[in-house]
Backbone as CSV, one residue per row, in Angstrom:
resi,resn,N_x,N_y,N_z,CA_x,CA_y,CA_z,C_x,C_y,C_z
1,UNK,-38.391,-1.609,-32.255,-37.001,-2.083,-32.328,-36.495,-2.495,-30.950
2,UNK,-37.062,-1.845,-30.064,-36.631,-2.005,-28.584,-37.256,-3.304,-27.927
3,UNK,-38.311,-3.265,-28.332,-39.144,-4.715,-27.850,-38.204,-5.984,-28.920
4,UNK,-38.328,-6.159,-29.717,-37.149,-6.922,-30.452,-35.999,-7.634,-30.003
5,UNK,-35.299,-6.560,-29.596,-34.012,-6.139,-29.318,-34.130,-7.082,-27.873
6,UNK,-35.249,-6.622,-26.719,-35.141,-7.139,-25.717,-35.747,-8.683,-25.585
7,UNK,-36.589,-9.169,-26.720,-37.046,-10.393,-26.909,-35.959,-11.242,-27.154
8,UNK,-34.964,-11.029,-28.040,-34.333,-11.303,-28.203,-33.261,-11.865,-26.861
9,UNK,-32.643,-10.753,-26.418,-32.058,-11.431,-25.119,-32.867,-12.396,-24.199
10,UNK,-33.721,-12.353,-24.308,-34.670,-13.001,-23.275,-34.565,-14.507,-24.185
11,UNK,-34.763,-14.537,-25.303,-34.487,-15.736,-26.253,-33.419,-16.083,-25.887
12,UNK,-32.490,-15.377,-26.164,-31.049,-16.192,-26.004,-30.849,-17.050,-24.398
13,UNK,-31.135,-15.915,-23.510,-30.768,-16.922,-21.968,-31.763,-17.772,-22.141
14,UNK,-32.930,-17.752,-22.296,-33.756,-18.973,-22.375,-32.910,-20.087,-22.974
15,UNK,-33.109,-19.832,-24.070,-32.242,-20.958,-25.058,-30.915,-21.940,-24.184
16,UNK,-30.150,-20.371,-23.436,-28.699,-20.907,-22.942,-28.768,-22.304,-21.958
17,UNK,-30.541,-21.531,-21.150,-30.395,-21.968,-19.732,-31.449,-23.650,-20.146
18,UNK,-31.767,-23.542,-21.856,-32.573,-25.438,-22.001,-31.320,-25.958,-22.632
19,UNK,-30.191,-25.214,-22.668,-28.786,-26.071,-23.521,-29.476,-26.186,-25.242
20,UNK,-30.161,-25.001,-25.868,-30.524,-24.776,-27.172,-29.525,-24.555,-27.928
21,UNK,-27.936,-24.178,-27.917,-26.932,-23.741,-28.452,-27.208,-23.790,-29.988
22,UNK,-27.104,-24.757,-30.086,-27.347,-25.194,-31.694,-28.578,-24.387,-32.336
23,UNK,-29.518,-24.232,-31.536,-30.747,-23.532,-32.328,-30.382,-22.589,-32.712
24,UNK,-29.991,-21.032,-31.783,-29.178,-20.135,-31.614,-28.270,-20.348,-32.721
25,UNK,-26.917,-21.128,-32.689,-26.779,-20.627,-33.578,-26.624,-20.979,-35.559
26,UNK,-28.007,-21.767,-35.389,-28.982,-22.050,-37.212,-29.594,-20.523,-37.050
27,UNK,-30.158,-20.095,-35.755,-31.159,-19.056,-36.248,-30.405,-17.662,-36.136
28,UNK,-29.366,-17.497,-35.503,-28.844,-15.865,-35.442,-27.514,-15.865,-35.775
29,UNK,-26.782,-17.639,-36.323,-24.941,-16.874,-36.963,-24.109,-17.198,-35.594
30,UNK,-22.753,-17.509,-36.778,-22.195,-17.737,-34.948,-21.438,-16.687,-34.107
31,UNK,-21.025,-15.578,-35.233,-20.761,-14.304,-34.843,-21.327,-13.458,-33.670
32,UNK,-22.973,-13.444,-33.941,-23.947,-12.798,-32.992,-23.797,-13.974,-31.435
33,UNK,-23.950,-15.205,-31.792,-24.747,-15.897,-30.877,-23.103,-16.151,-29.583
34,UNK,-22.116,-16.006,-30.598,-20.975,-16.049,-29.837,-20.628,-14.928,-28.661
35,UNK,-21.177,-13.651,-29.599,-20.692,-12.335,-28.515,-21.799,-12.560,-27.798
36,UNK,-23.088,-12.947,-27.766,-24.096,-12.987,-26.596,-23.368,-13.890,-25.607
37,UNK,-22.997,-14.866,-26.051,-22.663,-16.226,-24.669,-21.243,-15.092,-24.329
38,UNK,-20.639,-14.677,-24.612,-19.596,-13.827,-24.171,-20.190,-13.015,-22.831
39,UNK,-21.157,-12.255,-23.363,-21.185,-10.861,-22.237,-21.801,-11.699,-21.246
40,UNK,-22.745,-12.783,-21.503,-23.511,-13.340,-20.090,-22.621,-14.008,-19.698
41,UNK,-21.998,-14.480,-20.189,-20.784,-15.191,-19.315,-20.009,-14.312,-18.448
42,UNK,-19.347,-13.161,-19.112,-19.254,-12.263,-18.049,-19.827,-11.460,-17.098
43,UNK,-20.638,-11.271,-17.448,-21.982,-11.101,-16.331,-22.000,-11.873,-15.275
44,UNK,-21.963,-13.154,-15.340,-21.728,-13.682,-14.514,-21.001,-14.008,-13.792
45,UNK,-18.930,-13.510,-14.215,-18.235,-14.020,-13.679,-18.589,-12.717,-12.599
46,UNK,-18.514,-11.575,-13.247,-18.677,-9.919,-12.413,-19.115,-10.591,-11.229
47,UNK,-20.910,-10.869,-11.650,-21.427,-11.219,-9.836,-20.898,-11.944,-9.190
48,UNK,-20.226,-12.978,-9.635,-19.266,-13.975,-8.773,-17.815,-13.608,-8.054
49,UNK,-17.614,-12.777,-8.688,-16.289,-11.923,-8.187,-16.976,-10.875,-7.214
50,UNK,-18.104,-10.141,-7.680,-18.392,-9.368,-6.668,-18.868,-9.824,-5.249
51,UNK,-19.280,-11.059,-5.524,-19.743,-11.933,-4.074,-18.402,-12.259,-3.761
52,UNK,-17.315,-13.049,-4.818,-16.113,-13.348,-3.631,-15.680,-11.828,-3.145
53,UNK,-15.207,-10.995,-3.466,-14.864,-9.877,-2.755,-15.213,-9.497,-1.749
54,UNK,-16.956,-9.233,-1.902,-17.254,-8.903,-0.250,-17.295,-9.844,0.548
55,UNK,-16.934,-11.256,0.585,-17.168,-12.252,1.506,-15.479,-12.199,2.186
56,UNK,-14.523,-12.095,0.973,-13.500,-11.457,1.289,-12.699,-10.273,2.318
57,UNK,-13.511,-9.321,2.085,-13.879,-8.330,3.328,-14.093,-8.344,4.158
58,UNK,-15.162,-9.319,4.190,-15.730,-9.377,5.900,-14.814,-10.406,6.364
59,UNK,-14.408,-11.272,5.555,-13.450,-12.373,6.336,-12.111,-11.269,6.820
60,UNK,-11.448,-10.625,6.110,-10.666,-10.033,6.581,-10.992,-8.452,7.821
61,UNK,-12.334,-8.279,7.621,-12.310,-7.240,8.650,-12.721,-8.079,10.221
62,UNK,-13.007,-9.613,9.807,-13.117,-10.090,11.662,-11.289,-10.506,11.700
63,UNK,-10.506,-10.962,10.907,-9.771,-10.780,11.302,-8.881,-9.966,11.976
64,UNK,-8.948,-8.812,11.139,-8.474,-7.445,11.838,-9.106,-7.406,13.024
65,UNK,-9.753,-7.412,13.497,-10.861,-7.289,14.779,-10.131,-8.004,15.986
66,UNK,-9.871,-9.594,15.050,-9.230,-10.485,16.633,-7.688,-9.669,16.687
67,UNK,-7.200,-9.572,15.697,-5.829,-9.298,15.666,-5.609,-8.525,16.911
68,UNK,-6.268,-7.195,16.617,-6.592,-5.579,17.800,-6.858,-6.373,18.760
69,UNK,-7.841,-7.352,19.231,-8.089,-7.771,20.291,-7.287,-8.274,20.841
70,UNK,-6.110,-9.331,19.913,-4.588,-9.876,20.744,-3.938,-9.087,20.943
71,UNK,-3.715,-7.615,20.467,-2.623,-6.950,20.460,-3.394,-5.911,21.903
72,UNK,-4.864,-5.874,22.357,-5.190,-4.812,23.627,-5.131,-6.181,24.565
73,UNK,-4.717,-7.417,24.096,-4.486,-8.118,25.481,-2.946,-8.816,25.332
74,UNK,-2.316,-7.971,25.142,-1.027,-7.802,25.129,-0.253,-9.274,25.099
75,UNK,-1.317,-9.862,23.715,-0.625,-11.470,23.013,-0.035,-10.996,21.725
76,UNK,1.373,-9.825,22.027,2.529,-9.413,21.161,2.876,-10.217,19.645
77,UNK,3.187,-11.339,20.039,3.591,-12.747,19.151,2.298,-12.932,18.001
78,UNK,1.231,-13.094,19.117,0.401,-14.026,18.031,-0.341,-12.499,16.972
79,UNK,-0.636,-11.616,17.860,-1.127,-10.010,17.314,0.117,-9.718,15.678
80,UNK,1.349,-10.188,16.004,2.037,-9.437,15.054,1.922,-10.620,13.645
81,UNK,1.717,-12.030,14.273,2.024,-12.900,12.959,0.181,-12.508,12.731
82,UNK,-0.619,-12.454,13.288,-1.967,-12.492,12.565,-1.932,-10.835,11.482
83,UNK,-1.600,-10.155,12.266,-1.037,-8.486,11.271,-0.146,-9.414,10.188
84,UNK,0.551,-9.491,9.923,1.494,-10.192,8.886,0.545,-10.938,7.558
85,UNK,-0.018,-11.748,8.198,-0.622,-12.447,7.293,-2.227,-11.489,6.415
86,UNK,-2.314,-10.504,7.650,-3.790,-9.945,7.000,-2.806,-8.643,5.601
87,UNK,-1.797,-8.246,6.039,-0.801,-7.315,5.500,-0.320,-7.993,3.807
88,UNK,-0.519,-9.487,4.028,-0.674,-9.890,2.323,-1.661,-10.026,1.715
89,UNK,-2.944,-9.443,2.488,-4.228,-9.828,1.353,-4.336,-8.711,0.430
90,UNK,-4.984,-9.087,-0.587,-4.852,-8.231,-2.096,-5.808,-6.926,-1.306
91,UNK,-6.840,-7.119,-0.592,-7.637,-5.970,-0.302,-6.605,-5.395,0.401
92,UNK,-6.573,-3.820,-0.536,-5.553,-2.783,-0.022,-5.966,-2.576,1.174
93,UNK,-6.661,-1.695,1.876,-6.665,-1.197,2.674,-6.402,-1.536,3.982
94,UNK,-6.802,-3.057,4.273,-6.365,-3.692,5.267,-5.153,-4.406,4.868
95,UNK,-4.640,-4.166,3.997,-3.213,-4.660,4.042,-2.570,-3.517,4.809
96,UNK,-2.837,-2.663,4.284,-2.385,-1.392,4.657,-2.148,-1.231,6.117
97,UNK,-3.561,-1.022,6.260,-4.010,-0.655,7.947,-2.975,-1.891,8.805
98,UNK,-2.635,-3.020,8.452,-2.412,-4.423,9.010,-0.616,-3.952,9.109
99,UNK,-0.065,-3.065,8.304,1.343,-2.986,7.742,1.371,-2.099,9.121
100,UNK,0.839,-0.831,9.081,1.019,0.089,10.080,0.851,-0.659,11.798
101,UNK,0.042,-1.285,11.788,0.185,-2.147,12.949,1.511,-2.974,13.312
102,UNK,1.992,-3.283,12.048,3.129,-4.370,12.423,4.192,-3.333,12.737
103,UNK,4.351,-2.249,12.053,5.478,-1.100,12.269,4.996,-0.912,13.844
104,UNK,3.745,-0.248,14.217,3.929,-0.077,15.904,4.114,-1.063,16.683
105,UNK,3.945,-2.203,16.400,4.284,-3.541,17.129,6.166,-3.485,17.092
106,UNK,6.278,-3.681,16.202,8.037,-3.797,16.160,8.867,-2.414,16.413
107,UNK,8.096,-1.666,16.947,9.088,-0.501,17.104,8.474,-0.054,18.999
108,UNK,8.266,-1.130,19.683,8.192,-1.073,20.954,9.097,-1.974,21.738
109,UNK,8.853,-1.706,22.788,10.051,-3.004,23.475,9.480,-3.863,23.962
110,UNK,8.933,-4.730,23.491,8.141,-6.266,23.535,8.888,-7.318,23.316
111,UNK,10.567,-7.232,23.171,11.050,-9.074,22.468,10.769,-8.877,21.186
112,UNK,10.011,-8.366,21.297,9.553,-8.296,18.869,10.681,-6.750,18.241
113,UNK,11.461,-5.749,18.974,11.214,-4.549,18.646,12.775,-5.065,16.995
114,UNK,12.169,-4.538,16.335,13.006,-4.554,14.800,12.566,-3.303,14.016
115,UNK,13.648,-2.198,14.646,13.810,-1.052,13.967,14.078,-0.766,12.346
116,UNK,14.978,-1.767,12.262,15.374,-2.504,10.767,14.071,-2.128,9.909
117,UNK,13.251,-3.440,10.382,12.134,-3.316,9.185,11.054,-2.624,9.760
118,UNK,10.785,-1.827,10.488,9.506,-1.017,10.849,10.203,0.259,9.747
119,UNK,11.279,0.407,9.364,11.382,1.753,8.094,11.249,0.636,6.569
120,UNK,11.668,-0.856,6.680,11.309,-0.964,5.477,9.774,-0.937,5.294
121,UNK,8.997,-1.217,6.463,7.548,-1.448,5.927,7.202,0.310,6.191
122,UNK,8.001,1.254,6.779,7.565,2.820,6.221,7.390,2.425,4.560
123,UNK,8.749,2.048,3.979,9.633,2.394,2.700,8.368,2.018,1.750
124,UNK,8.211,0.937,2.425,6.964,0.262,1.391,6.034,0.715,1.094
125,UNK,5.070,1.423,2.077,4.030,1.959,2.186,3.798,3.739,1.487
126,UNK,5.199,4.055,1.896,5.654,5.243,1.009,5.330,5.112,-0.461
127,UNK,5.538,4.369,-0.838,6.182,3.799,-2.543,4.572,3.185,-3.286
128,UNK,4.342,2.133,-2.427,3.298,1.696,-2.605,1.729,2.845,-3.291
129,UNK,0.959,2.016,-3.552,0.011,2.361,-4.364,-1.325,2.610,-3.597
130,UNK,-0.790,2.964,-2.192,-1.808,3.539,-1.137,-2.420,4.763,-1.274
131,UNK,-3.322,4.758,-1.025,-3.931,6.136,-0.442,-2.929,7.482,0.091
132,UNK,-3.034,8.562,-0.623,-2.452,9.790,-0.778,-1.839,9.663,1.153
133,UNK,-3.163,10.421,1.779,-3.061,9.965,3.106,-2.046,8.886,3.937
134,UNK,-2.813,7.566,3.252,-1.444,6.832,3.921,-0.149,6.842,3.636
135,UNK,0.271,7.245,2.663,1.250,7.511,2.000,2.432,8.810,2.486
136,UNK,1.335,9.744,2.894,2.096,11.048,3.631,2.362,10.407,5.576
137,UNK,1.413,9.937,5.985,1.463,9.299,7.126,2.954,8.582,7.222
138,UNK,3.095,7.221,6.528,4.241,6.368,6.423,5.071,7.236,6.339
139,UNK,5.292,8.457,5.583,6.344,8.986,5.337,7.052,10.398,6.732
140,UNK,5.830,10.851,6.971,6.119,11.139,8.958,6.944,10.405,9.833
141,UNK,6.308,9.649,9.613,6.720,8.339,10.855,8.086,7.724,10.240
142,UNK,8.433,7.896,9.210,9.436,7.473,8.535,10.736,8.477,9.160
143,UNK,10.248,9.758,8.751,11.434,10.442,9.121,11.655,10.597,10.126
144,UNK,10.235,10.983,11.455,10.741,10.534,12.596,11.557,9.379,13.312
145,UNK,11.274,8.052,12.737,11.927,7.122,13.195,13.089,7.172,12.792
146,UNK,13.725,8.023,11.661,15.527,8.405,11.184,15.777,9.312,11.519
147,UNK,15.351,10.313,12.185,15.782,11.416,12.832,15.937,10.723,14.884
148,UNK,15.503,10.067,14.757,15.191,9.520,16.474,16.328,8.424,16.142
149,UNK,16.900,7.686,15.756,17.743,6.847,14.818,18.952,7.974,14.520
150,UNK,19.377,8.657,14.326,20.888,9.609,13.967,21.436,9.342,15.203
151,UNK,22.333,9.172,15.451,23.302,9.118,16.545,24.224,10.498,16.321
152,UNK,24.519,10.614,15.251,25.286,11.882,14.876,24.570,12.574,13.529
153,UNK,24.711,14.031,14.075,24.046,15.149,12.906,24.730,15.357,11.439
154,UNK,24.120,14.248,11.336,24.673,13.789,9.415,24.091,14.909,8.246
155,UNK,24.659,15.573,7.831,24.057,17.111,7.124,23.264,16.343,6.428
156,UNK,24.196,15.192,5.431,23.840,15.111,3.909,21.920,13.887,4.367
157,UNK,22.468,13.142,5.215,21.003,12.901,5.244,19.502,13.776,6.148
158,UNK,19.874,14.543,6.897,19.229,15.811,7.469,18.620,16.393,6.196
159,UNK,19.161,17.051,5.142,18.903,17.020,4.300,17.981,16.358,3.241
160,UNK,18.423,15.050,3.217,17.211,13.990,2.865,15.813,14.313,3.084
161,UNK,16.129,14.146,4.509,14.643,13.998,5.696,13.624,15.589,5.436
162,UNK,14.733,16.451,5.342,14.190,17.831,5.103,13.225,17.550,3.731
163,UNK,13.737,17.004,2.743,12.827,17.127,1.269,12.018,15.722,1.203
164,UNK,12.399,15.062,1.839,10.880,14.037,2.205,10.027,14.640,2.520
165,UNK,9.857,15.201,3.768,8.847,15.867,4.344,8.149,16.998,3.923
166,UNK,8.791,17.701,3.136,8.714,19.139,2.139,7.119,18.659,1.582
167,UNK,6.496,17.996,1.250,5.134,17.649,0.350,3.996,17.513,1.729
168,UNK,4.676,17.163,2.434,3.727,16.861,3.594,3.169,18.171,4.645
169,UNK,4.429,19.345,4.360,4.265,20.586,4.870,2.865,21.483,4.218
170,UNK,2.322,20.926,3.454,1.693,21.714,2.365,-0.176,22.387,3.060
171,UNK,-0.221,23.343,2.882,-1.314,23.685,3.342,-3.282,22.209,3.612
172,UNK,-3.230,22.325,3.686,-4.596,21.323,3.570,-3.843,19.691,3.577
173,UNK,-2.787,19.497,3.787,-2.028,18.385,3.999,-2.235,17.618,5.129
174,UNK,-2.498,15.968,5.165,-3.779,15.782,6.863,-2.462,15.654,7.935
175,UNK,-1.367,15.935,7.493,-0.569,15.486,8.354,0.391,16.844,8.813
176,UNK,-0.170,17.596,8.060,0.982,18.932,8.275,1.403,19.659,9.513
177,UNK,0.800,19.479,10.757,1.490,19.710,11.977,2.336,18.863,12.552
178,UNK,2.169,17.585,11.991,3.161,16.156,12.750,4.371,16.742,11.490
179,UNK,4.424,16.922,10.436,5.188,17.597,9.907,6.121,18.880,10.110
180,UNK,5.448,19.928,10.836,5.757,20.924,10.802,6.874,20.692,12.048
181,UNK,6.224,19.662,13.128,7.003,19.673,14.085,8.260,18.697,14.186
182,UNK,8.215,17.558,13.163,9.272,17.151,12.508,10.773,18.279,11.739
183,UNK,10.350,18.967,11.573,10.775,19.904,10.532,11.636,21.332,11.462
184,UNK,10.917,21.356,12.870,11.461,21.720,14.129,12.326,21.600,14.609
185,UNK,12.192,20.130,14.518,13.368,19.103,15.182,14.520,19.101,14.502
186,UNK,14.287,19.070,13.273,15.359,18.740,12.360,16.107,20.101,12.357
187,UNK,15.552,21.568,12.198,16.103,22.539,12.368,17.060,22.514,13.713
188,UNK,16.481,22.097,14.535,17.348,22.144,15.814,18.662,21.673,15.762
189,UNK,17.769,19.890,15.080,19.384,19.637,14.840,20.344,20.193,13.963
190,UNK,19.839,21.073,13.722,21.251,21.696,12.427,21.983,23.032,13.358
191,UNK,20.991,23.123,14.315,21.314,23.871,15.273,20.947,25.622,14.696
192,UNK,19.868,25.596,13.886,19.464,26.746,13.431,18.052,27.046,14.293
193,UNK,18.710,27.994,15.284,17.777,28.131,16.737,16.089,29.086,15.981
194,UNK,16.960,29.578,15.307,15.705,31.210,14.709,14.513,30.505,13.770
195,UNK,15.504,29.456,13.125,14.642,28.527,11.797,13.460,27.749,13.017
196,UNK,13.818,27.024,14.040,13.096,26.486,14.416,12.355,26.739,15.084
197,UNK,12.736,28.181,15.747,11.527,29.271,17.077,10.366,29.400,16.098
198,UNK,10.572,29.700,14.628,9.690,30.267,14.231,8.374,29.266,13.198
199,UNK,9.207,27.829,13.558,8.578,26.450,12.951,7.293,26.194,14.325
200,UNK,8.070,26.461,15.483,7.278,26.291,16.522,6.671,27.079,16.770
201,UNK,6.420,28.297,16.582,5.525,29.592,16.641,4.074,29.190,15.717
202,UNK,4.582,28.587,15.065,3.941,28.483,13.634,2.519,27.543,14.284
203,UNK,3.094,26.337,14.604,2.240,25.136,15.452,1.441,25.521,16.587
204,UNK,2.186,26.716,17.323,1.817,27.050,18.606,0.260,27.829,18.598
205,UNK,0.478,28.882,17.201,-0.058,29.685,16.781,-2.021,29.096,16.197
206,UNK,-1.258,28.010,15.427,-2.538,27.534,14.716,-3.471,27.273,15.536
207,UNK,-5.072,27.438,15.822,-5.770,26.909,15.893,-6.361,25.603,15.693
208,UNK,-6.047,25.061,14.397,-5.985,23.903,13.681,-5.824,22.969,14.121
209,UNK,-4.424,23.259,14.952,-3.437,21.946,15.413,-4.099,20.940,16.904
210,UNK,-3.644,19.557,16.663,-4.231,19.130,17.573,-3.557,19.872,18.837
211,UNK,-4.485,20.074,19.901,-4.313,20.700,21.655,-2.566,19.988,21.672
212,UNK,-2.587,18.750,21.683,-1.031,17.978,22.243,0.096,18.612,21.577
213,UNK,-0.057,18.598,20.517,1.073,19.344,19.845,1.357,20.887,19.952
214,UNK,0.444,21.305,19.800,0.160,22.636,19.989,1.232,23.087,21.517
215,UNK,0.170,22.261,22.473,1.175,22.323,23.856,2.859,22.313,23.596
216,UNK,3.120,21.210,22.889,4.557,20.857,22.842,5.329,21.895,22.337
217,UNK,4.611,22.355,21.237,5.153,24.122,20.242,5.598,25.176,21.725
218,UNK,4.655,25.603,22.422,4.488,26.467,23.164,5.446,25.955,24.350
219,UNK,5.691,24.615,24.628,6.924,24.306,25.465,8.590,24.703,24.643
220,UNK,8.494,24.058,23.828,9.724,24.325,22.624,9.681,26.056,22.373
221,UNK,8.666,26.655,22.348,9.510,28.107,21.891,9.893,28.598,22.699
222,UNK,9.266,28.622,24.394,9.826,29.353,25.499,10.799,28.828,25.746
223,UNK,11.166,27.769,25.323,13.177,26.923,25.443,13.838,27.470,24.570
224,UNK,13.012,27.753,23.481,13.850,28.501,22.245,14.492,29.840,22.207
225,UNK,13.186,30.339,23.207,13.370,31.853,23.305,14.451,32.225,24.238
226,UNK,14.456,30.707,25.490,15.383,31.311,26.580,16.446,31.260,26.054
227,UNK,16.825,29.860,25.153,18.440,30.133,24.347,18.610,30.885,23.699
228,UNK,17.729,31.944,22.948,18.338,32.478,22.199,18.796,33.886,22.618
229,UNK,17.616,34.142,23.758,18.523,35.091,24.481,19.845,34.599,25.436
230,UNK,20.108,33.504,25.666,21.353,33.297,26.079,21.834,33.472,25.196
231,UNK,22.239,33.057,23.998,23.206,33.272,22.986,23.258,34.549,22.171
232,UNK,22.278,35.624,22.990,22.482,36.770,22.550,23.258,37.707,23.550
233,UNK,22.874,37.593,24.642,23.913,37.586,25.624,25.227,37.527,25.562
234,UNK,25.618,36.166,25.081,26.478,35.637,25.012,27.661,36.630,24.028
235,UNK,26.690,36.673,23.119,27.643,37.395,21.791,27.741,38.783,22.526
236,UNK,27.000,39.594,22.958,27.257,40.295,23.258,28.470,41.188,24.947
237,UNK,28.814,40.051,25.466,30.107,39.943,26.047,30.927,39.826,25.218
């Protein structure tokens, strides 16, 4: 049945590839001979899509390549419109990767800096159908850039920023010390000295944490610690 079965296909592309159609289908119906030209047809579009895709790829990963290269020879302009344009190709990931570039490009002081939209392309990337990872990332950098952005200690959006970040705090989370120390800050600003000694203890403490941050914890609690014995002091006059 198996030898059959496979003679058969071998009949049919034969047939397809002398333009036999008609033989095909006097000898097997047009039902059968129809779903065969179906699947090889798709068969074929598959490999054809799978060749445009990866040719796709590589076209877009030399792009990415020059882009980095205009942007480490500090051609600002042309680095951000070549990011732009790689940031609409359907291949996620370098859209992706291409989005986060344009946010650090526009949130420096180059003539390009547009605070504006370096949180809409956070907003986007948040929302978007990215990678878990990139997704918690955008959303860091998000709240940092609105917490660095408050001019005045606004409860109701402090608040906000607090339960954005709340998912990102989470144990095995890749971002959870850029978090934790977000979450520092924000305590501070509420001016809850104890909430935040002990956010920074926390960072200082880990092993885990990258060395830089870590440092920064261990600068922040001995500031923490000295105010809070001033303000224990204090109360106590």
């Amino acid at each position: 049945m198996s030898n059959n079965f496979e003679q058969f296909i071998q009949e049919v592309e034969n047939d397809l590839r002398h333009e036999k159609f008609e033989h095909l289908w006097k000898k097997y119906g047009k039902a059968i001979t129809t779903g065969f030209v179906v699947v090889i047809a798709l068969s074929g579009a598959f490999n054809l899509w799978q060749h445009y895709q990866t040719k796709q790829r590589d076209t877009l990963s030399q792009q990415f390549v020059s882009a980095q290269s205009l942007l480490f020879n500090k051609n600002i302009g042309d680095a951000l419109s070549a990011m732009e344009g790689i940031s609409k190709a359907s291949h996620r990931t370098y859209s992706t990767l291409a989005k986060f570039n344009m946010a650090a490009i526009l949130r420096q002081e180059t003539g390009h800096k547009d605070l504006n939209r370096v949180e809409e392309i956070y907003k986007d990337l948040m929302s978007s159908g990215t990678e878990h990872m990139f997704r918690e990332l955008a959303t860091v950098l998000f709240v940092g850039l609105r917490l660095e952005r408050m001019n005045e200690d606004n409860a109701e959006e402090i608040q906000k920023l607090l339960k954005l970040i709340e998912p990102c705090l989470k144990e095995g989370a890749p971002y959870r010390h850029l978090a934790l120390e977000l979450r520092g800050m924000i305590e501070l600003r509420q001016k809850n000295y104890p909430g935040a000694a002990e956010t920074f203890v926390t960072i200082a403490q880990d092993d885990k944490a990258p060395k830089d941050l870590r440092s920064r914890a261990q600068v922040m609690t001995q500031n923490l610690a000295a105010q809070l014995a001033s303000n224990a002091q204090g109360t106590g006059k």
